[in-house]
Biopython code that builds the backbone (N, CA, C, O; Angstrom):
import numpy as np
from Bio.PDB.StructureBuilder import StructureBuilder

atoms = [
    (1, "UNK", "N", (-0.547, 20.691, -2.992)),
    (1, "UNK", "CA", (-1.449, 19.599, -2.720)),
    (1, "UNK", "C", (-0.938, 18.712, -1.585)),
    (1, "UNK", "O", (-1.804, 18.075, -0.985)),
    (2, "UNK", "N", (0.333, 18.570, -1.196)),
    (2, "UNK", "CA", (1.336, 17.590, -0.199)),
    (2, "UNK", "C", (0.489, 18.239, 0.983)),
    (2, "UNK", "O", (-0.094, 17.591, 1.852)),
    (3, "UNK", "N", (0.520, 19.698, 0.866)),
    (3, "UNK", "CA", (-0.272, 20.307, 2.440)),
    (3, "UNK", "C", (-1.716, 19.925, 2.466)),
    (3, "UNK", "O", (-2.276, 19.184, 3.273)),
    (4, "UNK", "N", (-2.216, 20.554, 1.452)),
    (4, "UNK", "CA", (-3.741, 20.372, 1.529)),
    (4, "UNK", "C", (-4.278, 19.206, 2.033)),
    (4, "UNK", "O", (-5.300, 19.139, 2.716)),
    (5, "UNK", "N", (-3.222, 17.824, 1.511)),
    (5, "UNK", "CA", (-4.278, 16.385, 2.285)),
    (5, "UNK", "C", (-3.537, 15.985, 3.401)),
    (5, "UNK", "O", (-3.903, 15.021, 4.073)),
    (6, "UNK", "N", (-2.329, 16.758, 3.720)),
    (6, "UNK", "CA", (-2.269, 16.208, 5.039)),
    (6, "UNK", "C", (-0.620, 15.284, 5.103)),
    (6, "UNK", "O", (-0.050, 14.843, 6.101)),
    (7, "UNK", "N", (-0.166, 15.224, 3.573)),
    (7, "UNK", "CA", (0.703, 14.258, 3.390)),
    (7, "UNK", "C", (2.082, 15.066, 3.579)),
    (7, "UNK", "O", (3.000, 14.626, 2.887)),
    (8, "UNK", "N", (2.338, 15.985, 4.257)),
    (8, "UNK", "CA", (3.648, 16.388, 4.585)),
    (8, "UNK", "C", (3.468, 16.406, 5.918)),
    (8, "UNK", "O", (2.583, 17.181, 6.279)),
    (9, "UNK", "N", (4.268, 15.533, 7.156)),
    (9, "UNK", "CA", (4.474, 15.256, 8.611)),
    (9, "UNK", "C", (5.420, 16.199, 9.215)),
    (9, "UNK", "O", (5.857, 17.143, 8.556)),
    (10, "UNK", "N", (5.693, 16.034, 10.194)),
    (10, "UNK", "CA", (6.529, 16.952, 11.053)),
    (10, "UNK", "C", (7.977, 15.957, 10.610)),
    (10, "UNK", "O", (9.001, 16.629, 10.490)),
    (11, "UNK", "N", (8.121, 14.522, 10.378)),
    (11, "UNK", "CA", (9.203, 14.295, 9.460)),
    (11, "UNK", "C", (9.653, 14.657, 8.119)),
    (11, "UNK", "O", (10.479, 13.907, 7.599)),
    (12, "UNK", "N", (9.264, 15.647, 7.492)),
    (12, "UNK", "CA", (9.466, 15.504, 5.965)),
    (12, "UNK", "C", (10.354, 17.080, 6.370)),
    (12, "UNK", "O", (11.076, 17.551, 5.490)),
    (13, "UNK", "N", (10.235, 17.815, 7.730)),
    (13, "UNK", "CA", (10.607, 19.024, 8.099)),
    (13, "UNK", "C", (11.869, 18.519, 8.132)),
    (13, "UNK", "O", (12.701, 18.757, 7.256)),
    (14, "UNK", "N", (12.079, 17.792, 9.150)),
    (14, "UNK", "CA", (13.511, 17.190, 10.292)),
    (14, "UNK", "C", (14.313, 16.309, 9.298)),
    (14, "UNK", "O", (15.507, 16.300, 9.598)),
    (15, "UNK", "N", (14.063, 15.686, 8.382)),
    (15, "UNK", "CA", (15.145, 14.820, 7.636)),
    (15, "UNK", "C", (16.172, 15.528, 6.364)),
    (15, "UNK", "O", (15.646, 16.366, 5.631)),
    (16, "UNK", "N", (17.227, 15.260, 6.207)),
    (16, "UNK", "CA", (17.806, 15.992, 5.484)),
    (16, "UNK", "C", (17.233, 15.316, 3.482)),
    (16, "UNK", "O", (17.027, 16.029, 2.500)),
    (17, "UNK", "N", (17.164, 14.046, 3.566)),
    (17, "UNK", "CA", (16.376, 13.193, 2.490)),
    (17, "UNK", "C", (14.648, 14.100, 1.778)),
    (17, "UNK", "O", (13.908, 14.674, 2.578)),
    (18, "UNK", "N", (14.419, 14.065, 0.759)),
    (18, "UNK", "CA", (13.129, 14.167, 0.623)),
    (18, "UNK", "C", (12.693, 12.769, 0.202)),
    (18, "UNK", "O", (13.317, 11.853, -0.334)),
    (19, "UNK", "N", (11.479, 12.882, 0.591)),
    (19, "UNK", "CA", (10.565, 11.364, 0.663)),
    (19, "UNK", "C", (10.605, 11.487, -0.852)),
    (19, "UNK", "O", (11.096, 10.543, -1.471)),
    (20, "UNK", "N", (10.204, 12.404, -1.435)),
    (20, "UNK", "CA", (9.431, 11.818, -2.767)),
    (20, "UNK", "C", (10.940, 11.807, -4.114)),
    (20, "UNK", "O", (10.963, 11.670, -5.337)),
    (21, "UNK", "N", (11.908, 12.006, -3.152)),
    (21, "UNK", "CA", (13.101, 11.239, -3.710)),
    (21, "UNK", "C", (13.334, 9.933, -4.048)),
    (21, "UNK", "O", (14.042, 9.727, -5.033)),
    (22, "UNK", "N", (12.888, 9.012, -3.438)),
    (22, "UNK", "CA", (12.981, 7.848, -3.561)),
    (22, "UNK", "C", (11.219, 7.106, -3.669)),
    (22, "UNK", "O", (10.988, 5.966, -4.072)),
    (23, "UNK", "N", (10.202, 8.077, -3.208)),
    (23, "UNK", "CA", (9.465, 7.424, -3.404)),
    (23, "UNK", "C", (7.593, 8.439, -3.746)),
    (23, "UNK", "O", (6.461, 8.522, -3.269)),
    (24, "UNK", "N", (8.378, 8.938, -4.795)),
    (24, "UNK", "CA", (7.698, 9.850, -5.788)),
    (24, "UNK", "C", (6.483, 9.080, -5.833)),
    (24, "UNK", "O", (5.572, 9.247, -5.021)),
    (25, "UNK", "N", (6.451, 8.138, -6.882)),
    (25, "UNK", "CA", (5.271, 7.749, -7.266)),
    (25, "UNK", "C", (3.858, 7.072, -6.383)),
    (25, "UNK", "O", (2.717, 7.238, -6.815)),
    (26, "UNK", "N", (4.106, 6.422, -5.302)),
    (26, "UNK", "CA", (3.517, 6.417, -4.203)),
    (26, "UNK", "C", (2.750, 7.557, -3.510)),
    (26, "UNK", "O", (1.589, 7.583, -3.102)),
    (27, "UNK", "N", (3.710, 8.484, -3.491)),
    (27, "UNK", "CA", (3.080, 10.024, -2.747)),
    (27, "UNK", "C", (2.455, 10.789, -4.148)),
    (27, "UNK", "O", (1.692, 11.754, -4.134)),
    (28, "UNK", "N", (2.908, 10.196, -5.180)),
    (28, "UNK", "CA", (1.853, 11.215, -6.298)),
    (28, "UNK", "C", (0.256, 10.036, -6.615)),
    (28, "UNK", "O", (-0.726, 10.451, -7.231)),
    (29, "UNK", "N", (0.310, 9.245, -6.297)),
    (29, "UNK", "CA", (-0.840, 8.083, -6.274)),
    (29, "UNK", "C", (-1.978, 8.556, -5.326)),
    (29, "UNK", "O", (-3.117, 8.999, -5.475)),
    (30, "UNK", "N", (-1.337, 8.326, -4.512)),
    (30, "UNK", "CA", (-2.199, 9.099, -2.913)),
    (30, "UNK", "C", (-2.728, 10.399, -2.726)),
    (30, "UNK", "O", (-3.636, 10.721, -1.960)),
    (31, "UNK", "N", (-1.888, 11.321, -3.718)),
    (31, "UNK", "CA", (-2.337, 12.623, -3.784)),
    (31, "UNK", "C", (-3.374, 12.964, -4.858)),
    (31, "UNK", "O", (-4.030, 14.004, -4.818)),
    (32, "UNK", "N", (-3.498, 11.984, -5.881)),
    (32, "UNK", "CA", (-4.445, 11.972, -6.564)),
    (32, "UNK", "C", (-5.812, 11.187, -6.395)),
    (32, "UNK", "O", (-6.853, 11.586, -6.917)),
    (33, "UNK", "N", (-5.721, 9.981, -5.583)),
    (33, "UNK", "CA", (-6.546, 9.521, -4.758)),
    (33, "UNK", "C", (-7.334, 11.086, -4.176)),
    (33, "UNK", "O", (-8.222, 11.697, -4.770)),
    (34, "UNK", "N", (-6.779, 11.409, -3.039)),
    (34, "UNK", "CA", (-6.774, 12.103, -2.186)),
    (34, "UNK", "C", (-8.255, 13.391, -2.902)),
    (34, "UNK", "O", (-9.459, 13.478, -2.664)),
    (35, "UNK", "N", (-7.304, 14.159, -3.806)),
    (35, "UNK", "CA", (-7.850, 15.080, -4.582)),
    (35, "UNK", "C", (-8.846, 14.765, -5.050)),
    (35, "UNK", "O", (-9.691, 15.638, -5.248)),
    (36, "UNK", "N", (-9.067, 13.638, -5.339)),
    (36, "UNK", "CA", (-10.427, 13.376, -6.187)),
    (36, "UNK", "C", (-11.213, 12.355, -5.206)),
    (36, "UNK", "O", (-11.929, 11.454, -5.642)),
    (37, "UNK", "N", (-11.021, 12.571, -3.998)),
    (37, "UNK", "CA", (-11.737, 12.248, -2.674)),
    (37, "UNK", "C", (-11.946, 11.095, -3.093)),
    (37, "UNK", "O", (-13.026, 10.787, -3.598)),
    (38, "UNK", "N", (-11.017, 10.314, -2.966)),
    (38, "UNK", "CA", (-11.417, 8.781, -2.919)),
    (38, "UNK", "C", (-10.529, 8.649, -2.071)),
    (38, "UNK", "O", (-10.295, 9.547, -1.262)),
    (39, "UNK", "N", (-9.704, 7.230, -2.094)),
    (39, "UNK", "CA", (-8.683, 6.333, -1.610)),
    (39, "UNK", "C", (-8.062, 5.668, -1.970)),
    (39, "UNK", "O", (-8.503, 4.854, -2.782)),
    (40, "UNK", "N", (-6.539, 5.622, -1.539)),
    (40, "UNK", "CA", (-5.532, 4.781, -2.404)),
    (40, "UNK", "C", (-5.451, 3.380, -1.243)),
    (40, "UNK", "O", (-5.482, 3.403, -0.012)),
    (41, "UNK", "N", (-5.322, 2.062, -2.318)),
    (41, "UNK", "CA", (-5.035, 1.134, -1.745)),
    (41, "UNK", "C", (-3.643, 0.705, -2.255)),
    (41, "UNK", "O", (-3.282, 0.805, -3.428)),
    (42, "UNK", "N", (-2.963, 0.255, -1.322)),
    (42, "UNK", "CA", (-1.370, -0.422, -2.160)),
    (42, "UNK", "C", (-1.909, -1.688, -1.887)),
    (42, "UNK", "O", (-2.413, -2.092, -0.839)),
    (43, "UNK", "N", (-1.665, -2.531, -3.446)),
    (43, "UNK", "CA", (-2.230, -4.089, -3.306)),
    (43, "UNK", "C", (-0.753, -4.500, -3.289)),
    (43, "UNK", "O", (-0.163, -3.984, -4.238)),
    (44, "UNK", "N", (0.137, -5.360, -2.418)),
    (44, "UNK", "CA", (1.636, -6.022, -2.657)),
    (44, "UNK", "C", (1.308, -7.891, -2.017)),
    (44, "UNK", "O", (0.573, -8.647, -1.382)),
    (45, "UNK", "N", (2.337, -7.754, -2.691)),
    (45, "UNK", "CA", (2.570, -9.500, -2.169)),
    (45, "UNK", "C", (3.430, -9.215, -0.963)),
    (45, "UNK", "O", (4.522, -8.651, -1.021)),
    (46, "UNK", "N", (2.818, -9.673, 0.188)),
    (46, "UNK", "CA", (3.065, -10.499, 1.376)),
    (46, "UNK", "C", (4.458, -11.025, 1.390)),
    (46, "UNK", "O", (5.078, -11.012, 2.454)),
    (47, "UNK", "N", (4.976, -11.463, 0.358)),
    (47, "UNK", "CA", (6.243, -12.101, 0.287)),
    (47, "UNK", "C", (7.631, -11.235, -0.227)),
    (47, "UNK", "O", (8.772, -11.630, -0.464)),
    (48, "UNK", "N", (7.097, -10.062, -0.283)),
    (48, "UNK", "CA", (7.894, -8.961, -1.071)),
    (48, "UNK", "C", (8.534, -8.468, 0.469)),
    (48, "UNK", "O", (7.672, -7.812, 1.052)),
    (49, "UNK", "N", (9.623, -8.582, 1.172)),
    (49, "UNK", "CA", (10.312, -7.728, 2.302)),
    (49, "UNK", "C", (10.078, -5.996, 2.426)),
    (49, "UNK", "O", (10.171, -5.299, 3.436)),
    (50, "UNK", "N", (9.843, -5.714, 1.442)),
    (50, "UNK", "CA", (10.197, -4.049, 1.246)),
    (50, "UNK", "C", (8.563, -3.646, 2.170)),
    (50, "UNK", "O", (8.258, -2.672, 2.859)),
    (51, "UNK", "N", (7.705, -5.035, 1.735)),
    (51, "UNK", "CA", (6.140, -3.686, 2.246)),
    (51, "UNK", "C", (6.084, -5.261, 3.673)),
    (51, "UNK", "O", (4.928, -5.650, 3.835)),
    (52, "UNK", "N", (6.895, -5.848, 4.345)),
    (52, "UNK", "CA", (6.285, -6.284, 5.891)),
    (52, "UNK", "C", (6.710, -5.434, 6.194)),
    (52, "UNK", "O", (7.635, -4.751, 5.755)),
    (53, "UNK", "N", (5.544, -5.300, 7.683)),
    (53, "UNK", "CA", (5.501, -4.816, 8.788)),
    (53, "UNK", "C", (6.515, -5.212, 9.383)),
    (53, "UNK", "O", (6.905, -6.358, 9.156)),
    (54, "UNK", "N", (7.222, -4.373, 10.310)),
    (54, "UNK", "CA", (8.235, -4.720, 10.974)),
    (54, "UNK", "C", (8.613, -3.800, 11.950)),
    (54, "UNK", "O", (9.778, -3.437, 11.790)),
    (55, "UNK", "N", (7.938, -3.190, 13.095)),
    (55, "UNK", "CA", (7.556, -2.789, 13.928)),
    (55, "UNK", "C", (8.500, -1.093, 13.584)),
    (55, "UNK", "O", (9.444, -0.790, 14.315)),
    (56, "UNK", "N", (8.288, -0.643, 13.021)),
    (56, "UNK", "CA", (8.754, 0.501, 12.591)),
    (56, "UNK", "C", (10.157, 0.769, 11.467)),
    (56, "UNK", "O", (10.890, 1.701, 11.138)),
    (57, "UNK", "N", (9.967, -0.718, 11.144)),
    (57, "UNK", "CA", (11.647, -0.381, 10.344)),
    (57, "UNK", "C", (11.500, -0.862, 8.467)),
    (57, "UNK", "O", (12.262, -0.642, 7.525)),
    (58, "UNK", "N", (10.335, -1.489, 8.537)),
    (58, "UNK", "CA", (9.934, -2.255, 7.130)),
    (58, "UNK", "C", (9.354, -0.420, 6.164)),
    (58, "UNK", "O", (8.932, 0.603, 6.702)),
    (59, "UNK", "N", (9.510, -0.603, 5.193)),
    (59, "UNK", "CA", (8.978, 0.648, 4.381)),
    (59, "UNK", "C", (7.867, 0.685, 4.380)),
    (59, "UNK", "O", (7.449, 1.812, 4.114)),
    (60, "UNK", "N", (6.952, -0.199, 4.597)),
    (60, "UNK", "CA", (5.722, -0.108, 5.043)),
    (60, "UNK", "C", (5.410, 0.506, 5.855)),
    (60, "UNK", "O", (4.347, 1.127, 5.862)),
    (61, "UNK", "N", (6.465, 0.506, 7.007)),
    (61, "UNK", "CA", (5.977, 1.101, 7.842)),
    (61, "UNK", "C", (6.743, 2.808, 7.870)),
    (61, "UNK", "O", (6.244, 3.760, 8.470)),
    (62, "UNK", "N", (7.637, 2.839, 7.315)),
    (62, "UNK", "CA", (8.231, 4.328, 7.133)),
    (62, "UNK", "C", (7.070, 4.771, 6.185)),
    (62, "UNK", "O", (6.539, 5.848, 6.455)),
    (63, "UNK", "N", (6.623, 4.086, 5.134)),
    (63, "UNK", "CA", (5.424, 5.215, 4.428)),
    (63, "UNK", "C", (4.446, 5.405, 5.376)),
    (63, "UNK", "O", (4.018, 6.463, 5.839)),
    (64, "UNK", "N", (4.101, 4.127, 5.644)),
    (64, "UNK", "CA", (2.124, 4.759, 6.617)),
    (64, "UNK", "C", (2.928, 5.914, 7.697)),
    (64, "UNK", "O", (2.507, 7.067, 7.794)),
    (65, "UNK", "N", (3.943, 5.495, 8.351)),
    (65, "UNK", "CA", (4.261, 6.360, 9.772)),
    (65, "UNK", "C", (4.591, 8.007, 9.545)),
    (65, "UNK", "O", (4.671, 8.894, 10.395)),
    (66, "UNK", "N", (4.797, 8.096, 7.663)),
    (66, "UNK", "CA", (5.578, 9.457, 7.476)),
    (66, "UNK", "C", (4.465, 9.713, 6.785)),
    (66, "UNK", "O", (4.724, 10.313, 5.742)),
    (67, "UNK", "N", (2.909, 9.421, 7.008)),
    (67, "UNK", "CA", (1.725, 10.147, 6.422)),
    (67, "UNK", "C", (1.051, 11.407, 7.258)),
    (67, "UNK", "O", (0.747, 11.345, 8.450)),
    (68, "UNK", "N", (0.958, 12.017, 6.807)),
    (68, "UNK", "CA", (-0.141, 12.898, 7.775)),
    (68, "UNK", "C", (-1.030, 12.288, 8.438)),
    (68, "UNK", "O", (-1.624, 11.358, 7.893)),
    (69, "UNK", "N", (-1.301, 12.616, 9.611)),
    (69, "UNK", "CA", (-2.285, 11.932, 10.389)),
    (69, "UNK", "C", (-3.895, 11.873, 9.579)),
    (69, "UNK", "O", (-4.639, 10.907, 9.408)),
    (70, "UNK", "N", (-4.076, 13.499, 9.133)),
    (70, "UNK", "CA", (-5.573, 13.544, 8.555)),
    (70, "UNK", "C", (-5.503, 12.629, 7.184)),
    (70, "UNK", "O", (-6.639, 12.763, 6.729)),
    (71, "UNK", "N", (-5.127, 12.188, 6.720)),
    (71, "UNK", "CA", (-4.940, 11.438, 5.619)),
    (71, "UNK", "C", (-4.595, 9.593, 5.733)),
    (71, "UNK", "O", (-4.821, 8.797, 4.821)),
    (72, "UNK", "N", (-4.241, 9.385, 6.550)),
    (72, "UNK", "CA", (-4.493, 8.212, 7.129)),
    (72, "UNK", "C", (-5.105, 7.455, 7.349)),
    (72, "UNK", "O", (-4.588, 6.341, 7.422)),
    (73, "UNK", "N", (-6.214, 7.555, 7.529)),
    (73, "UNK", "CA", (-7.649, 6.941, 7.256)),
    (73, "UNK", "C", (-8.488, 6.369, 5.799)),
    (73, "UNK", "O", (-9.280, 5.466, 5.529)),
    (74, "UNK", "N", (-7.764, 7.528, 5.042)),
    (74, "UNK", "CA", (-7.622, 6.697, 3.213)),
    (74, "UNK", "C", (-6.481, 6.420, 2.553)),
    (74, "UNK", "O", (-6.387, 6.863, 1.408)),
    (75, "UNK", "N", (-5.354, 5.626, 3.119)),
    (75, "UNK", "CA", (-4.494, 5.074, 3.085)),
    (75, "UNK", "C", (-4.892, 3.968, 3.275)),
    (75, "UNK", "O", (-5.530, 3.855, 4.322)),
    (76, "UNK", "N", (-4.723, 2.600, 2.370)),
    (76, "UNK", "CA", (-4.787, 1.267, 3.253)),
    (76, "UNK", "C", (-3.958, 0.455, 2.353)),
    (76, "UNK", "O", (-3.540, 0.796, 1.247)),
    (77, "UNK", "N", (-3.786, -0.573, 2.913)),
    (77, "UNK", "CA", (-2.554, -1.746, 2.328)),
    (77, "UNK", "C", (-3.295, -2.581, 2.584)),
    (77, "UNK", "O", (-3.959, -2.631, 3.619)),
    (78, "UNK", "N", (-3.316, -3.781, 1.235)),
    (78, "UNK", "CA", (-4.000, -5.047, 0.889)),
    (78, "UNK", "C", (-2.955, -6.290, 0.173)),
    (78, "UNK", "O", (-2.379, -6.143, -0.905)),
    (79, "UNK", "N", (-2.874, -7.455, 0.997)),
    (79, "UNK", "CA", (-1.352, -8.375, 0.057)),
    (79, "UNK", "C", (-2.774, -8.897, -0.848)),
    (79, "UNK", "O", (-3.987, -8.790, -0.663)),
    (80, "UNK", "N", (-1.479, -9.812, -2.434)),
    (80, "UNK", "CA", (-2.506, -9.808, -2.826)),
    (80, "UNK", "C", (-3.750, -11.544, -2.835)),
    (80, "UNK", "O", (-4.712, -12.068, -3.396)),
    (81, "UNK", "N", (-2.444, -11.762, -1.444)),
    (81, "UNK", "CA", (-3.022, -13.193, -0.541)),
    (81, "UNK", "C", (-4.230, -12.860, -0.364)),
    (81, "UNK", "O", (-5.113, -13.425, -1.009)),
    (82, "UNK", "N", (-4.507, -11.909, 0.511)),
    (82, "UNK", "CA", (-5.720, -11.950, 1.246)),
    (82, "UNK", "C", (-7.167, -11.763, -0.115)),
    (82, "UNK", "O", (-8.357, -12.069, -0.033)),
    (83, "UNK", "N", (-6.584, -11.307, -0.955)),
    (83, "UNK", "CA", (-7.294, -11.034, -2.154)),
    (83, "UNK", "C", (-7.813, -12.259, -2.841)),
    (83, "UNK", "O", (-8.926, -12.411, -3.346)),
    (84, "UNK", "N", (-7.116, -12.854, -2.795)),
    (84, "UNK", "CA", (-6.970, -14.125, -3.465)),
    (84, "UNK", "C", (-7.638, -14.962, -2.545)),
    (84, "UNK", "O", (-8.803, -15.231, -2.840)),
    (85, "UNK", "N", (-7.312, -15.305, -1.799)),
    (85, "UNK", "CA", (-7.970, -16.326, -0.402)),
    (85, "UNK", "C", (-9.782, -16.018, -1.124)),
    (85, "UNK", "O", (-10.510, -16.756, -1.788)),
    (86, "UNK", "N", (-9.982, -14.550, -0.583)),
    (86, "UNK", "CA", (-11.051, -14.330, -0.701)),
    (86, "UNK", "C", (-11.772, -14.950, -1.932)),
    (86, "UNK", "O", (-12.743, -15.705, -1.994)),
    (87, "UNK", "N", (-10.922, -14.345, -2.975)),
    (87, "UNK", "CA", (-11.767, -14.863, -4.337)),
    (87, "UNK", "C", (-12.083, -16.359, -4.525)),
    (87, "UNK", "O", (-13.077, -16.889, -5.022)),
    (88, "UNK", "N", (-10.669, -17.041, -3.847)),
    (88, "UNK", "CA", (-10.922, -18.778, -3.982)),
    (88, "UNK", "C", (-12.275, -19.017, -3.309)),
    (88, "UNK", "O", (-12.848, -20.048, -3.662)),
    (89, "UNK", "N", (-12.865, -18.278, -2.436)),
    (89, "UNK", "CA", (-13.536, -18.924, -1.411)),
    (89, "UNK", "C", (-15.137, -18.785, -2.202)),
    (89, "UNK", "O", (-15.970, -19.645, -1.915)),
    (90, "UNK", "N", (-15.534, -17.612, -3.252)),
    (90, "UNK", "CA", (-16.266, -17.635, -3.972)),
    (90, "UNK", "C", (-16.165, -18.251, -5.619)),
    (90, "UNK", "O", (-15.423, -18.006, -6.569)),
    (91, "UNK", "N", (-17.529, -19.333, -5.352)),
    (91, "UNK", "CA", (-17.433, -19.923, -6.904)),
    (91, "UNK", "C", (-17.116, -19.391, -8.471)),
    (91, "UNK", "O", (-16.460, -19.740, -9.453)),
    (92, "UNK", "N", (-18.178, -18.127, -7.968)),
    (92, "UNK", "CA", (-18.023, -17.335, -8.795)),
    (92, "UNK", "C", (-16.102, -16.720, -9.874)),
    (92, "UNK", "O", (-15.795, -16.239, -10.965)),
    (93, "UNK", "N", (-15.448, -17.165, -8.668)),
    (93, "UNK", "CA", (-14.420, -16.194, -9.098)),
    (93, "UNK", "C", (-13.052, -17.684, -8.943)),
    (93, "UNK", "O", (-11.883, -17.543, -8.581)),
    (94, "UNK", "N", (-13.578, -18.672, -9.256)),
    (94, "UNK", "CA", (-12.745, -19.836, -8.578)),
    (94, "UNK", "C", (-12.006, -20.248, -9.803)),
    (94, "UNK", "O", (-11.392, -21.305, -9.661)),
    (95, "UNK", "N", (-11.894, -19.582, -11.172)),
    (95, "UNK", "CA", (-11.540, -20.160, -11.985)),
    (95, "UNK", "C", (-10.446, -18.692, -12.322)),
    (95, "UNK", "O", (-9.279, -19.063, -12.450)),
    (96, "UNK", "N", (-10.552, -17.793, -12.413)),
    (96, "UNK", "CA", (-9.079, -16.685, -12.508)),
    (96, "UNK", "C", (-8.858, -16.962, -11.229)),
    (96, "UNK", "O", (-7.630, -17.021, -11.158)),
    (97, "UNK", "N", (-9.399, -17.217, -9.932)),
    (97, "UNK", "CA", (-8.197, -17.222, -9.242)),
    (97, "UNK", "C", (-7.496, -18.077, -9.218)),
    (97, "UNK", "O", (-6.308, -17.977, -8.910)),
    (98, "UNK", "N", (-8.030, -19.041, -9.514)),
    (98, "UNK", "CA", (-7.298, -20.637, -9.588)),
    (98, "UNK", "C", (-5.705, -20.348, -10.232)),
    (98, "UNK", "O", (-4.636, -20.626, -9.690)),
    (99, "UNK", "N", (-5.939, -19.678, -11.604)),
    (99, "UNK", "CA", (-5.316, -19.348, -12.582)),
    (99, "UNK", "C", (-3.840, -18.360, -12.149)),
    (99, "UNK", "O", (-2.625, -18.531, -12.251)),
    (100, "UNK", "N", (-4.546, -17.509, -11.739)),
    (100, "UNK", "CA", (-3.944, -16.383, -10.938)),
    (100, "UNK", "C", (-2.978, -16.979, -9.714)),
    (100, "UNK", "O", (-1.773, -16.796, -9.541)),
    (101, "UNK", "N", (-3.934, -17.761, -8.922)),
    (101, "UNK", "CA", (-2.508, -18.928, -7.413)),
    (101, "UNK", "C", (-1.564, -19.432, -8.422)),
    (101, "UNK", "O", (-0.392, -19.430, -8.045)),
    (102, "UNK", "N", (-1.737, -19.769, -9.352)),
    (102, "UNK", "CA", (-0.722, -21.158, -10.157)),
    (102, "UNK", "C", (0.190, -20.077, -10.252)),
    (102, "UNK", "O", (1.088, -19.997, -9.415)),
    (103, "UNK", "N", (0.046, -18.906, -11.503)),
    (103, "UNK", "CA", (1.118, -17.986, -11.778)),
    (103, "UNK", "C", (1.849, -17.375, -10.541)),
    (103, "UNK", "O", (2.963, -16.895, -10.750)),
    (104, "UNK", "N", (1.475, -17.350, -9.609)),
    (104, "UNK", "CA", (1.726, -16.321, -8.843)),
    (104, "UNK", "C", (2.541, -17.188, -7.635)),
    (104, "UNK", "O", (3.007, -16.617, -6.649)),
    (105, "UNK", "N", (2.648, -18.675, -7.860)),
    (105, "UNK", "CA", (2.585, -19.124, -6.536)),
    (105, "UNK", "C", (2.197, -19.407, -5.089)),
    (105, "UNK", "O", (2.835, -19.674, -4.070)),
    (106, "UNK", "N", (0.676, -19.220, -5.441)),
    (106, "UNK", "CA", (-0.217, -19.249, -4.352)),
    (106, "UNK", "C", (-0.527, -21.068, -3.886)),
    (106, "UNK", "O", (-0.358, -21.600, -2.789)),
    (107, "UNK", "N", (-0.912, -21.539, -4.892)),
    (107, "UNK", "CA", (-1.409, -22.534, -4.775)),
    (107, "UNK", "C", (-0.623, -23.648, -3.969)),
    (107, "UNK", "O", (0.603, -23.575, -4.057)),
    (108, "UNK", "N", (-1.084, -24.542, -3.293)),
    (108, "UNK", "CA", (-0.196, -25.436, -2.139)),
    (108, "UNK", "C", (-0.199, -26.656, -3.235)),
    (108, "UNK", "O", (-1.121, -26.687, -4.050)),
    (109, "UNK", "N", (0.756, -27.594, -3.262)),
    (109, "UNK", "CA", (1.080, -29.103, -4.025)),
    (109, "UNK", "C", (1.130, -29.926, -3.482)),
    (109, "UNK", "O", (1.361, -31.008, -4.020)),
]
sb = StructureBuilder()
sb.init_structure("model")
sb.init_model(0)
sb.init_chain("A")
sb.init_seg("    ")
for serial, (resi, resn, name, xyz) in enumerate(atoms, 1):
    if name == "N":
        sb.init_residue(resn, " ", resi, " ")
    sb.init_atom(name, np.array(xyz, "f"), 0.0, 1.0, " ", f" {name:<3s}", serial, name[0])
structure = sb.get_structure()
């Protein structure tokens, strides 16, 4: 299935490491996404170091960069700021998120 969607790169050849050594569950998420033709989203907090961007050196960016190209396109990353922003901004949803900033440390004092 790693071939079929695309998720083994011309890096997974050249490194002496296997990816799904350290990061199994991610590449088995995506592959089940994948298979059942949908899409995986990784929802993380913004404030977590491991998933910034960091112009090729953050793990964020070693996962998206060590994806297959054809598979890339249903890959996406969401913090769960921007999630939140959103929900504050509708009434509808202004009372878990409210709830949700406090726990989480969203909310400004």
């Amino acid at each position: 299935m790693l071939e079929k969607h695309g998720l083994i790169s011309k890096w997974w050849a050249d490194d002496t490491t296997c990816p799904l050594k350290s990061h199994y569950q991610f590449y088995r998420l995506v592959m089940l996404a994948l298979e059942r033709d949908g899409h995986f989203v990784l929802l993380y907090d913004e404030r977590n170091p491991t998933f910034v961007f960091q112009d090729g050196d953050g793990t964020h960016d070693w996962l998206w960069l060590n994806l297959g190209r054809q598979c890339r396109n249903r890959v996406h990353a969401v913090t769960m700021q921007s999630v939140w922003k959103a929900a504050m901004a509708l009434p509808e949803h202004k009372a878990w998120a409210t709830q949700f900033g406090a726990k989480y440390g969203l909310l400004k004092t």
